[in-house]
Biopython code that builds the backbone (N, CA, C, O; Angstrom):
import numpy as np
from Bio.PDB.StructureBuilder import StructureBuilder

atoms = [
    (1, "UNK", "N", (1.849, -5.406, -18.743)),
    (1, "UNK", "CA", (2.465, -4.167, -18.338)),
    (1, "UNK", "C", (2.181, -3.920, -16.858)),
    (1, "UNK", "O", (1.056, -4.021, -16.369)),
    (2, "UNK", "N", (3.107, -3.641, -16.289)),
    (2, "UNK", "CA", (3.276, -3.132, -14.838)),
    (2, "UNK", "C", (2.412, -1.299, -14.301)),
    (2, "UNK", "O", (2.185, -0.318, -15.008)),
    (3, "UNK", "N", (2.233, -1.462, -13.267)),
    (3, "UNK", "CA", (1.936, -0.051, -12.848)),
    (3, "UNK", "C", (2.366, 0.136, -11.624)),
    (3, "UNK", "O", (2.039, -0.691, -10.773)),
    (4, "UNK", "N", (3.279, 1.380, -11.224)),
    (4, "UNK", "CA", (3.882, 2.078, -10.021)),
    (4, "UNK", "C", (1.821, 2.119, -9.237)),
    (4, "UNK", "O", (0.713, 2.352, -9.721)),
    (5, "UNK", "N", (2.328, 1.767, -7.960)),
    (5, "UNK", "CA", (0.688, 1.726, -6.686)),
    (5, "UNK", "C", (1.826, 2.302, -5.347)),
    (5, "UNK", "O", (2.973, 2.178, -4.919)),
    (6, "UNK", "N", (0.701, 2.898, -5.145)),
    (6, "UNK", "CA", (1.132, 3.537, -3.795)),
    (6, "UNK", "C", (0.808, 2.802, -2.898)),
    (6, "UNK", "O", (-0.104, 2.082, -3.303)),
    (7, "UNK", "N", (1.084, 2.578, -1.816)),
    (7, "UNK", "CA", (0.243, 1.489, -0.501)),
    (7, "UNK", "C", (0.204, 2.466, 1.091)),
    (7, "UNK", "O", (1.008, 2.744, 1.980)),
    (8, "UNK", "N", (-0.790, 2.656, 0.875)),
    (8, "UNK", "CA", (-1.429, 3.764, 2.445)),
    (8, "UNK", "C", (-1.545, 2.884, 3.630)),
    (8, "UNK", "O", (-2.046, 1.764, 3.537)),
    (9, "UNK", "N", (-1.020, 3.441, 4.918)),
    (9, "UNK", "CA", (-1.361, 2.908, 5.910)),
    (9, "UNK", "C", (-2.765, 3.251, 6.399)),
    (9, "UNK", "O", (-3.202, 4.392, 6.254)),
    (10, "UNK", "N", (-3.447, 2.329, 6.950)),
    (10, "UNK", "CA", (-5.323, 2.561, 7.184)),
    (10, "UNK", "C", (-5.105, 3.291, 8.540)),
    (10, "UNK", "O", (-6.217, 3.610, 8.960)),
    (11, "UNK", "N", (-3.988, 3.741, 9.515)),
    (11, "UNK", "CA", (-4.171, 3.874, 10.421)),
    (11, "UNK", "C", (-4.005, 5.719, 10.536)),
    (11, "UNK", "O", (-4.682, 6.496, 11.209)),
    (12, "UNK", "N", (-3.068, 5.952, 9.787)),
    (12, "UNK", "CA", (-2.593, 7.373, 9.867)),
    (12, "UNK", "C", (-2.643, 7.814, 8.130)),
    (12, "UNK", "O", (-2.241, 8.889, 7.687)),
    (13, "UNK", "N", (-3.169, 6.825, 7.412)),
    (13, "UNK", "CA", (-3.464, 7.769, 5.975)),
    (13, "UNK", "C", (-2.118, 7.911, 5.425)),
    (13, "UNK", "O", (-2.163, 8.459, 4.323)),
    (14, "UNK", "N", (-0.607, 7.527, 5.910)),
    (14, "UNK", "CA", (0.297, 8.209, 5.330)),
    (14, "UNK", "C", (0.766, 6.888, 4.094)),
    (14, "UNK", "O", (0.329, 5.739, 4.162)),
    (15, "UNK", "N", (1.997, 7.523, 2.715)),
    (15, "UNK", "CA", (1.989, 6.513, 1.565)),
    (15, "UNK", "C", (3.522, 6.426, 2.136)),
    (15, "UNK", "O", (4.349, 7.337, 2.172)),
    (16, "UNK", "N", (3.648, 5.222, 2.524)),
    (16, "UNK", "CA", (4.961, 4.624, 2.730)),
    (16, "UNK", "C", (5.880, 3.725, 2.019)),
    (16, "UNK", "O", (7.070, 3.512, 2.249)),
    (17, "UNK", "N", (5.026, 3.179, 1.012)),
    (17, "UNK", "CA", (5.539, 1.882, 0.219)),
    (17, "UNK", "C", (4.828, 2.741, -1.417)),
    (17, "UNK", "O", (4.034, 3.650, -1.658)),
    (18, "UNK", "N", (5.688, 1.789, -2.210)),
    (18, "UNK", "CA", (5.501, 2.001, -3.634)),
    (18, "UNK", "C", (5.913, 0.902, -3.970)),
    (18, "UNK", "O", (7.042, 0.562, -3.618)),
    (19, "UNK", "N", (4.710, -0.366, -5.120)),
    (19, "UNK", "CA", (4.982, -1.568, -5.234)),
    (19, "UNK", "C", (4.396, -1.737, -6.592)),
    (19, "UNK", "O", (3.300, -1.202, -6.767)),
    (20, "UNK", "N", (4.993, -2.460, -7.698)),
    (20, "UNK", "CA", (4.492, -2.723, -9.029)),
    (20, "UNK", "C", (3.268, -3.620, -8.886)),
    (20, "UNK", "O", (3.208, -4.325, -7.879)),
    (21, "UNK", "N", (2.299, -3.669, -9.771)),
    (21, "UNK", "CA", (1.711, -4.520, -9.575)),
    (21, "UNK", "C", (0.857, -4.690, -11.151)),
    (21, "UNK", "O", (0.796, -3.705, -11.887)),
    (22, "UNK", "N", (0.331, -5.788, -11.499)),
    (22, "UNK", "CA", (0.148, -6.057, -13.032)),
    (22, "UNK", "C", (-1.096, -4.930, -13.267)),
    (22, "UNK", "O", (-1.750, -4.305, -12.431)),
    (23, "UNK", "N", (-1.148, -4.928, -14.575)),
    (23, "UNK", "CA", (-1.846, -3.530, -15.092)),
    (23, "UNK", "C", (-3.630, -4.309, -15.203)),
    (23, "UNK", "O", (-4.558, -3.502, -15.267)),
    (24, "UNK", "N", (-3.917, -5.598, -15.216)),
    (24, "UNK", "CA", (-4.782, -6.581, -15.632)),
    (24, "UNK", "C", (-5.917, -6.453, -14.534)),
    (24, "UNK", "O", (-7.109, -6.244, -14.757)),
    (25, "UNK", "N", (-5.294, -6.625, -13.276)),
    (25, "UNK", "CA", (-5.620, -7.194, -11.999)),
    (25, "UNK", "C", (-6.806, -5.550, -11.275)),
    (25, "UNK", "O", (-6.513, -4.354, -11.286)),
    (26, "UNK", "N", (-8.326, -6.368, -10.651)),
    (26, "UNK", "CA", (-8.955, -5.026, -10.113)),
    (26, "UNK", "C", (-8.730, -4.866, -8.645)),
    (26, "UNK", "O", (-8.549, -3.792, -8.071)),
    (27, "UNK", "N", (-8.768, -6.414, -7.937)),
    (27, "UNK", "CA", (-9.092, -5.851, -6.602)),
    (27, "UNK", "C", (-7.716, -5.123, -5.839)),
    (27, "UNK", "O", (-6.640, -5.439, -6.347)),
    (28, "UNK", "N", (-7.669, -4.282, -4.795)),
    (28, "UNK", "CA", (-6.883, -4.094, -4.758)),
    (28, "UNK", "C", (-6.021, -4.597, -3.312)),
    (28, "UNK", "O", (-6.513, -5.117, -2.311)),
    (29, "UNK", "N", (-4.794, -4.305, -3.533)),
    (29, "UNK", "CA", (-3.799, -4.863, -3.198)),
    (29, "UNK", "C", (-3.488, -4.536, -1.564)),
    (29, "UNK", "O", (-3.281, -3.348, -1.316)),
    (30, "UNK", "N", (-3.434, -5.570, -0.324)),
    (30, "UNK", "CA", (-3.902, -5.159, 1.310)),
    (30, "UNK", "C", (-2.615, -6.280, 1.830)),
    (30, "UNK", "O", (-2.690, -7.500, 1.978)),
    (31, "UNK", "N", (-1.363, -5.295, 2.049)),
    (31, "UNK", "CA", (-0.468, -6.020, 2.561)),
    (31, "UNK", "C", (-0.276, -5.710, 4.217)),
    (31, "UNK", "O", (-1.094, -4.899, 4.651)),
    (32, "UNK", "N", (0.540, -6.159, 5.043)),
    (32, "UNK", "CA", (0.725, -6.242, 6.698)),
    (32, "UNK", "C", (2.388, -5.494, 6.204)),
    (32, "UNK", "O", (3.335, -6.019, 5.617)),
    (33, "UNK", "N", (2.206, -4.078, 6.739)),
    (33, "UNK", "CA", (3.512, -3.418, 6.664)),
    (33, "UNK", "C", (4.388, -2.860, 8.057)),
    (33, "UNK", "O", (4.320, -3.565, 9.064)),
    (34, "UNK", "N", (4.938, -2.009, 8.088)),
    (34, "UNK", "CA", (5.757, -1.601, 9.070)),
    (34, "UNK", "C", (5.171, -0.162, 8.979)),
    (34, "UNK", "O", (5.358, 0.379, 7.889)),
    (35, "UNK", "N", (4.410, 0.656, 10.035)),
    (35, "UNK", "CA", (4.560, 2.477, 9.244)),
    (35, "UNK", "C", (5.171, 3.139, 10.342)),
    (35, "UNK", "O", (4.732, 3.239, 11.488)),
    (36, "UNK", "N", (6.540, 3.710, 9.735)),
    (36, "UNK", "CA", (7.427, 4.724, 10.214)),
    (36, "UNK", "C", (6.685, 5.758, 11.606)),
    (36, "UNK", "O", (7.170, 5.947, 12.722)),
    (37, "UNK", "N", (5.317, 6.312, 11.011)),
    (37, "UNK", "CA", (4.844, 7.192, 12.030)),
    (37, "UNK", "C", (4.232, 6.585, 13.062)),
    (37, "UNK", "O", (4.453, 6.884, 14.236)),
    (38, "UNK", "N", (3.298, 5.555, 12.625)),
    (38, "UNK", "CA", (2.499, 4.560, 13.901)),
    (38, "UNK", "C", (3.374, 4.102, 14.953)),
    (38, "UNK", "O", (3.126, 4.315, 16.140)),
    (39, "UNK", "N", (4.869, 3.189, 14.358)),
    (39, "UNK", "CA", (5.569, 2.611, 14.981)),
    (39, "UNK", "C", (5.311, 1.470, 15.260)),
    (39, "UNK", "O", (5.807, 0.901, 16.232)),
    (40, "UNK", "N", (4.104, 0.687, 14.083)),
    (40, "UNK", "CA", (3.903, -0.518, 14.089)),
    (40, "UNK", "C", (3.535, -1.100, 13.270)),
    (40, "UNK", "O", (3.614, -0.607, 12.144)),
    (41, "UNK", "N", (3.001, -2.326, 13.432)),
    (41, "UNK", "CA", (2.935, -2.928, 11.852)),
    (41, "UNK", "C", (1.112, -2.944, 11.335)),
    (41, "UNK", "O", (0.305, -3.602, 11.990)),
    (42, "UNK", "N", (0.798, -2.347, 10.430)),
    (42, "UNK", "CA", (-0.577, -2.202, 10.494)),
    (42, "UNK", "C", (-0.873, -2.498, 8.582)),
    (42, "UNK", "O", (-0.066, -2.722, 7.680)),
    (43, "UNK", "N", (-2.344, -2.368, 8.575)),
    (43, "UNK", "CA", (-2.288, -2.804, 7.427)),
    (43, "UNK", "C", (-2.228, -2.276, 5.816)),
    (43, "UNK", "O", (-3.440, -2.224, 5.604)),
    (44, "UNK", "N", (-1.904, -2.058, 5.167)),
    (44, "UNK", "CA", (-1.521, -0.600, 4.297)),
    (44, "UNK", "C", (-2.436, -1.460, 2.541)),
    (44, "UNK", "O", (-2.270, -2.565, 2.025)),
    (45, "UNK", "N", (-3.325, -0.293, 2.158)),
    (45, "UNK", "CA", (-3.774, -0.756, 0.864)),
    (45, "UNK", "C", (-3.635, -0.024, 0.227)),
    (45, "UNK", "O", (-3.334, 1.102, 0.623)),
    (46, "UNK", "N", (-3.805, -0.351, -1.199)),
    (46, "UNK", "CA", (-3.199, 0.649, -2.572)),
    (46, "UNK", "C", (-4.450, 1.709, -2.628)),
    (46, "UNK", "O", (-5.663, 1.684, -2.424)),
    (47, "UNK", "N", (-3.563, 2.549, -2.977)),
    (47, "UNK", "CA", (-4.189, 3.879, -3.370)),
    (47, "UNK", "C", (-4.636, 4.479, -4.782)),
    (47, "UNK", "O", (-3.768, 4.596, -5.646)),
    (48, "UNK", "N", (-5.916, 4.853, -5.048)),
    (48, "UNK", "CA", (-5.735, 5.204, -6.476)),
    (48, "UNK", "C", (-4.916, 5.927, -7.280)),
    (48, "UNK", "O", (-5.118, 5.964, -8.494)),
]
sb = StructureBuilder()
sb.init_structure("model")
sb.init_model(0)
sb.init_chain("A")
sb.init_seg("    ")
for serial, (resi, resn, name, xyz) in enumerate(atoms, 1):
    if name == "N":
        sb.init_residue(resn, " ", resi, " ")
    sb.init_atom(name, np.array(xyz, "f"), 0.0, 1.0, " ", f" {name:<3s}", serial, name[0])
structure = sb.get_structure()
């Protein structure tokens, strides 16, 4: 089973992305995104 994760940018705190991810899995999830407010690409991790 899947679960809706939010993904925060580390730079400005804001939730820009929403990404499934398996219901199994602990560590969490640290992708290289784009954030709208920064205006750059920084690194965004899931949120509880």
């Amino acid at each position: 089973m899947k679960k809706k994760r939010a993904l925060a940018c580390e730079e400005c705190g804001s939730r820009n992305y929403y990404t499934d991810k398996n219901a199994g899995t602990t560590e969490r999830l640290e992708l290289k995104k784009f954030c709208k407010k920064c205006n750059l690409h920084t690194l965004h991790r899931e949120t509880k």
